[in-house]
ZADO-1210 file (C-alpha; in nm, 4 decimals, padded with zeros to 6 digits):
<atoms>
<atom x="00.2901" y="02.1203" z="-06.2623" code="UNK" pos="1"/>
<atom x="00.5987" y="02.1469" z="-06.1374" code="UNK" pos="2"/>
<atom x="00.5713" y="02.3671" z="-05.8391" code="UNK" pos="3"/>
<atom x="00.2141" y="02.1627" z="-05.7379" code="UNK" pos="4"/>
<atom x="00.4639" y="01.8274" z="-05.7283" code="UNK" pos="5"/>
<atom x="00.7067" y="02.0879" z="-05.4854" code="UNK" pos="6"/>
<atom x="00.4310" y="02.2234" z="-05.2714" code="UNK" pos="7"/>
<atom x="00.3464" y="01.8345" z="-05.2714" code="UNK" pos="8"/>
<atom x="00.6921" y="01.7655" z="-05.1669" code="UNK" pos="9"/>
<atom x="00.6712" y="02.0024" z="-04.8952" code="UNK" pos="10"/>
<atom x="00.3347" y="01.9061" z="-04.7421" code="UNK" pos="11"/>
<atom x="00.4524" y="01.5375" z="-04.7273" code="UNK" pos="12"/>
<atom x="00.7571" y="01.6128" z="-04.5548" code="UNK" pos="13"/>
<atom x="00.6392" y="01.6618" z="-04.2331" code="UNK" pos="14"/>
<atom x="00.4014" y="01.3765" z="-04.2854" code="UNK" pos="15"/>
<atom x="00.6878" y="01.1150" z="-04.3354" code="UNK" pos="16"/>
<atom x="00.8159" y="01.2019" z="-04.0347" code="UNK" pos="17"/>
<atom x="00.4992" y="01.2020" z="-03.8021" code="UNK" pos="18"/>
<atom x="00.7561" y="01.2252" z="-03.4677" code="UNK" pos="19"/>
<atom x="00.9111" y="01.5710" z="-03.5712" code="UNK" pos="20"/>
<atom x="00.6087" y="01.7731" z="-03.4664" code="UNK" pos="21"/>
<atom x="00.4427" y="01.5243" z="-03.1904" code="UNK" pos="22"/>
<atom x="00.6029" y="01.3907" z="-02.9284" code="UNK" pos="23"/>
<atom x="00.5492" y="00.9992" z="-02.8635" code="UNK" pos="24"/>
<atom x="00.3259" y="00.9125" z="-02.5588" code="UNK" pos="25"/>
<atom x="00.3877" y="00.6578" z="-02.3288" code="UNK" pos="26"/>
<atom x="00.1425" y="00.3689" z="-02.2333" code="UNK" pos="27"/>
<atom x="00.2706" y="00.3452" z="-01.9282" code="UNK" pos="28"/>
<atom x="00.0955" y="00.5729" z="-01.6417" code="UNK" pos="29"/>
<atom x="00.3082" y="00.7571" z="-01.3818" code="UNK" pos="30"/>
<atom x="00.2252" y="00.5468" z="-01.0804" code="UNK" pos="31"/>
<atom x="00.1425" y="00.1833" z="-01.1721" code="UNK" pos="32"/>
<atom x="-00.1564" y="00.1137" z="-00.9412" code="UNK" pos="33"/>
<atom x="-00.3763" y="-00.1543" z="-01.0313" code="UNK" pos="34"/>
<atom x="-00.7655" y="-00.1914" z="-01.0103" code="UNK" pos="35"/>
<atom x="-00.9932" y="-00.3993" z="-00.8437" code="UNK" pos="36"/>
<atom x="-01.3444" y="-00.3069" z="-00.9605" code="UNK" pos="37"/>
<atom x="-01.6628" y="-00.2906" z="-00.7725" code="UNK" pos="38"/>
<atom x="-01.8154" y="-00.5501" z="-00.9180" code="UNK" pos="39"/>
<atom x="-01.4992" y="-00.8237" z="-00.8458" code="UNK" pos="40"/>
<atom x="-01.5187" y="-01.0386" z="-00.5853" code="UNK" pos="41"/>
<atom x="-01.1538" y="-01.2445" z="-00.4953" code="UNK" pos="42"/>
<atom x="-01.0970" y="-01.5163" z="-00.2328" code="UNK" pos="43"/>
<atom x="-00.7913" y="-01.6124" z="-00.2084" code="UNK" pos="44"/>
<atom x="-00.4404" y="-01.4189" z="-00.1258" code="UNK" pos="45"/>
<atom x="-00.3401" y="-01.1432" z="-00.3109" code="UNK" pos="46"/>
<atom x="00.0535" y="-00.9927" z="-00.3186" code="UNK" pos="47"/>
<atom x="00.2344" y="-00.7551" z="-00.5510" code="UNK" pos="48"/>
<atom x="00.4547" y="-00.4993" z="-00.5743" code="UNK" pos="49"/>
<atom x="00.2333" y="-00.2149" z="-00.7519" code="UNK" pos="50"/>
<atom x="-00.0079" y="00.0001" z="-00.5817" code="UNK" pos="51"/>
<atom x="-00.3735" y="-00.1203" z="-00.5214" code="UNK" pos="52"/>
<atom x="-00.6981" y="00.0022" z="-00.5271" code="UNK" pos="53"/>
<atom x="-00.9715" y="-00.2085" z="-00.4100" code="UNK" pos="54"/>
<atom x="-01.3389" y="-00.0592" z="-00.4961" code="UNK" pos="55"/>
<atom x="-01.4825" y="-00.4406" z="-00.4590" code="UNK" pos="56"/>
<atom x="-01.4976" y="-00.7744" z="-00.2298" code="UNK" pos="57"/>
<atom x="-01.2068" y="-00.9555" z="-00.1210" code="UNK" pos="58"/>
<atom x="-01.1685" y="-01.2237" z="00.1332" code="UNK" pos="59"/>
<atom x="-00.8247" y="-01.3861" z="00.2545" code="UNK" pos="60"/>
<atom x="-00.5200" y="-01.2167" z="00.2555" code="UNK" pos="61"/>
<atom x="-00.3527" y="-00.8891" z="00.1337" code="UNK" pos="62"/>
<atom x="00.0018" y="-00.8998" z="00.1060" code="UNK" pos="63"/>
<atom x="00.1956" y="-00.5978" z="-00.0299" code="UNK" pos="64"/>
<atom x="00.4769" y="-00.4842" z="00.2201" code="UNK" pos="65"/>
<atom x="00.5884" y="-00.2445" z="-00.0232" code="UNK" pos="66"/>
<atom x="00.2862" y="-00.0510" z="-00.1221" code="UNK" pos="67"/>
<atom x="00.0175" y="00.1719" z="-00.0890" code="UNK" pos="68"/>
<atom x="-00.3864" y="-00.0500" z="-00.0448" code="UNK" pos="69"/>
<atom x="-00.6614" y="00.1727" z="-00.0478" code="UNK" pos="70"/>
<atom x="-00.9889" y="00.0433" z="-00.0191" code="UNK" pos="71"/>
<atom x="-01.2334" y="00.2775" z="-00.1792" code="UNK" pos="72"/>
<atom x="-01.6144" y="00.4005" z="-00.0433" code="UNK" pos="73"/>
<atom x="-01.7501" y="00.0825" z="-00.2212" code="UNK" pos="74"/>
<atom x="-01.5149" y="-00.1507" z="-00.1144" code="UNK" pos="75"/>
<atom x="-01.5144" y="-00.4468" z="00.1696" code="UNK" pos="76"/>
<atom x="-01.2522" y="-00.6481" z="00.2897" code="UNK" pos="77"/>
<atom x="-01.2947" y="-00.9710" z="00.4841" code="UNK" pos="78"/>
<atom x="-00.8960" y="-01.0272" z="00.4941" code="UNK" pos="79"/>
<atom x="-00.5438" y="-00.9394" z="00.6906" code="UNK" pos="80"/>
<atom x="-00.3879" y="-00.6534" z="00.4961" code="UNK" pos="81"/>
<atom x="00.0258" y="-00.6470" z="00.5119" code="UNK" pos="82"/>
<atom x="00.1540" y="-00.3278" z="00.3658" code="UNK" pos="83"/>
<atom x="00.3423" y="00.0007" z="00.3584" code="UNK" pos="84"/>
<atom x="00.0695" y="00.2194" z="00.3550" code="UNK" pos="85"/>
<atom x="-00.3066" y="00.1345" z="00.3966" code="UNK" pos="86"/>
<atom x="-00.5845" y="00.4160" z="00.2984" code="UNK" pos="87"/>
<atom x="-00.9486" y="00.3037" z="00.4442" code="UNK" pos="88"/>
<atom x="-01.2382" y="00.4595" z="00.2885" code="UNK" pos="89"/>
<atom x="-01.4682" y="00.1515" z="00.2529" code="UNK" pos="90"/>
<atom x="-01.5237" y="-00.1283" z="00.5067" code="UNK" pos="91"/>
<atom x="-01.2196" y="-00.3481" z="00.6672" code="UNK" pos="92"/>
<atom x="-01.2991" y="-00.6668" z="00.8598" code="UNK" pos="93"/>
<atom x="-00.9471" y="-00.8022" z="00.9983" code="UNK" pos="94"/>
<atom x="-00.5980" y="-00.7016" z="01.1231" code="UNK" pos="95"/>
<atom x="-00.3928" y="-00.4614" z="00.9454" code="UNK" pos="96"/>
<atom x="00.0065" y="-00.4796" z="00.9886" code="UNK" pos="97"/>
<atom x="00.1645" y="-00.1140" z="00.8124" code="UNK" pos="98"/>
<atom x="00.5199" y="-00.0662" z="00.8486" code="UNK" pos="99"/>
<atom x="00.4560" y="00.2843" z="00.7376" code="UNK" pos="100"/>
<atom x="00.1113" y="00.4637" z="00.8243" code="UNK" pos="101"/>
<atom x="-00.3030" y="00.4035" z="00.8584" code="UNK" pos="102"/>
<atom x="-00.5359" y="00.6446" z="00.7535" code="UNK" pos="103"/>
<atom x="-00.8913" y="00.5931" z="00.7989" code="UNK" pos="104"/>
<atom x="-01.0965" y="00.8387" z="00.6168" code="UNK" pos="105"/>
<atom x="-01.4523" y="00.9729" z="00.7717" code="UNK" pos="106"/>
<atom x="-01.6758" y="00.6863" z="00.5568" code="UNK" pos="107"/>
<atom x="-01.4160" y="00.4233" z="00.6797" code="UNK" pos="108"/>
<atom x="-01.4749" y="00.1288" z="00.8985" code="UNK" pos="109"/>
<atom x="-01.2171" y="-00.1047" z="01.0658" code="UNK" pos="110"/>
<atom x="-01.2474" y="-00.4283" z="01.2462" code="UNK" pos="111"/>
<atom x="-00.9479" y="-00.5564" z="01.3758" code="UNK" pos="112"/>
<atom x="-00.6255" y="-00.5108" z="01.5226" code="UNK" pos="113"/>
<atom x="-00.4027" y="-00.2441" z="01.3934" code="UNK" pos="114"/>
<atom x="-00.0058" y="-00.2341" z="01.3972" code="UNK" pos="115"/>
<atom x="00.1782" y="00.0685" z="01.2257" code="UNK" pos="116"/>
<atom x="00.3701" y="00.3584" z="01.2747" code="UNK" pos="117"/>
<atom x="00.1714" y="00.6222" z="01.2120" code="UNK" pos="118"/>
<atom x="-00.2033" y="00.6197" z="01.2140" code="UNK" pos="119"/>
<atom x="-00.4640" y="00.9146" z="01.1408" code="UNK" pos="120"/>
<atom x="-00.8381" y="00.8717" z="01.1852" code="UNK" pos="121"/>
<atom x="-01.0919" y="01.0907" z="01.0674" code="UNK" pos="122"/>
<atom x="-01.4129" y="01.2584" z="01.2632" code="UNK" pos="123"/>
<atom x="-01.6651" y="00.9943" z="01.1824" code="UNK" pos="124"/>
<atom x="-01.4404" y="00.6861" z="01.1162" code="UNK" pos="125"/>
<atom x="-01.5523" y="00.3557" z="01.3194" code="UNK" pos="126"/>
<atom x="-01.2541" y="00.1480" z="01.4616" code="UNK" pos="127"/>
<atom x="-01.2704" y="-00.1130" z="01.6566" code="UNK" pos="128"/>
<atom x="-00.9792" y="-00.3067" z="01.7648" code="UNK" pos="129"/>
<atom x="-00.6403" y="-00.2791" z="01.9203" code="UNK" pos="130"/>
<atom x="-00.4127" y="-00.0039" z="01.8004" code="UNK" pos="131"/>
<atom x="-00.0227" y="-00.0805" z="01.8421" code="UNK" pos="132"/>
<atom x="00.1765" y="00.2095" z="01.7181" code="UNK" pos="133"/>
<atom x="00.5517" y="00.1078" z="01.6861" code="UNK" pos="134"/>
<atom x="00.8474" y="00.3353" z="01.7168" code="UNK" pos="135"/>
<atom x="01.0383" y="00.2869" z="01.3323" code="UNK" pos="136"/>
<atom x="01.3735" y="00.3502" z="01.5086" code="UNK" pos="137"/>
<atom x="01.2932" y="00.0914" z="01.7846" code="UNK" pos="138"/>
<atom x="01.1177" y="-00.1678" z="01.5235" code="UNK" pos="139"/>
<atom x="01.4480" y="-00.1800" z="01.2793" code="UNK" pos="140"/>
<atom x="01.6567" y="-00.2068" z="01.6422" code="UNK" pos="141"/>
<atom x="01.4465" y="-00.5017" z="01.7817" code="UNK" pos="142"/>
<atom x="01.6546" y="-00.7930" z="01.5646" code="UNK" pos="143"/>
<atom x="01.9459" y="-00.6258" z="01.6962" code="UNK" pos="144"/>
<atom x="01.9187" y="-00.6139" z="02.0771" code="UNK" pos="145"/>
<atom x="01.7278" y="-00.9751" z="02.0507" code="UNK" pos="146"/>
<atom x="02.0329" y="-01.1187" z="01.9240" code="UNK" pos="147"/>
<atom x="02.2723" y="-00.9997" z="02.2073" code="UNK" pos="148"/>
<atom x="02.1282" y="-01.3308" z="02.4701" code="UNK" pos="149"/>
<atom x="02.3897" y="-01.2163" z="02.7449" code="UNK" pos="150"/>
<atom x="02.2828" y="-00.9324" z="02.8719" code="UNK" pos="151"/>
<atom x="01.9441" y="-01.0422" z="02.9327" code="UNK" pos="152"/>
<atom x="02.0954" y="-01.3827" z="03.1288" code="UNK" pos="153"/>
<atom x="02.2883" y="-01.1498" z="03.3736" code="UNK" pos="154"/>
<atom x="02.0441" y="-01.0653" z="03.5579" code="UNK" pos="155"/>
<atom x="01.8280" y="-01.3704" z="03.5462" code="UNK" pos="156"/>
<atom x="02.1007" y="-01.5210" z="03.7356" code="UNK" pos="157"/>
<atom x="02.1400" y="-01.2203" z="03.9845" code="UNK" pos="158"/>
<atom x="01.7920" y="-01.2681" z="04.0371" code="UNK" pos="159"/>
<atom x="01.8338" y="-01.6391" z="04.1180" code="UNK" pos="160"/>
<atom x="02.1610" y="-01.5776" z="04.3307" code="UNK" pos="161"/>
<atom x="01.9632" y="-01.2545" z="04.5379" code="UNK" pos="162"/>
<atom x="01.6548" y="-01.5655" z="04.5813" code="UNK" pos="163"/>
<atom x="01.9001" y="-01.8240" z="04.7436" code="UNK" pos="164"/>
</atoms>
């Protein structure tokens, strides 16, 4: 009896200590994106800081100047989008401000105004709208020059004097 009780010793060792052999998995995935379902429908404004994903309806506003929006193959959008990156693979109905880059897959359909820095559209995409592709270096410049008033006066009042 005494070597079963040691061979039952040694079989429950590793069982008291679960973590020895398996490593503990996180809840937490990689890249926090969060879900928006086909069958969802949201009015209203939606911001965050986390990626989205938008595979249903959504009216009013996206605001998410920090992230990724993709809208998938089953998802429409009746709203302005504000973000760092916007993927189109569904149906967009309004303007789209990026401050990073567009890309509107071949299934993809834009209606609206679109200002970025980068923009890539597919063979078979539908835009229609304005396009505005901004210079980054000249966009993080603009608060800059728009503060200094005096050069800009100068020759205003040339102008006036070369008039008279």
């Amino acid at each position: 009896m005494l070597q079963s009780s040691d061979s039952l010793h040694k079989s429950n060792a590793p069982a008291s200590n679960p973590n020895a052999y398996n490593p503990v998995k996180t809840v937490t995935a990689p890249v926090d994106q969060a879900t928006i379902g086909r069958t969802l429908t949201i009015k209203g404004e939606i911001s965050g800081s986390e990626a989205l994903y938008i595979d249903g309806n959504i009216e009013g506003k996206i605001n998410m100047p920090e992230s990724r929006v993709t809208i998938g193959r089953n998802g429409k959008v009746d709203a302005s989008i504000q973000a760092r990156e916007v993927v189109i693979m569904g149906k967009v109905t309004g303007n789209i401000e990026c401050s990073d880059r567009v890309d509107i897959r071949s299934e993809g359909s834009v209606n609206g105004d679109i200002s970025t820095v980068r923009i890539s559209v597919e063979d078979g995409a539908a835009l229609k709208g304005g396009i505005q592709v901004r210079n980054e270096v000249k966009h993080k410049e603009q608060p800059h020059v728009q503060t200094q008033s005096k050069p800009v006066e100068a020759p205003k009042a040339l102008a006036a004097t070369a008039s008279a």
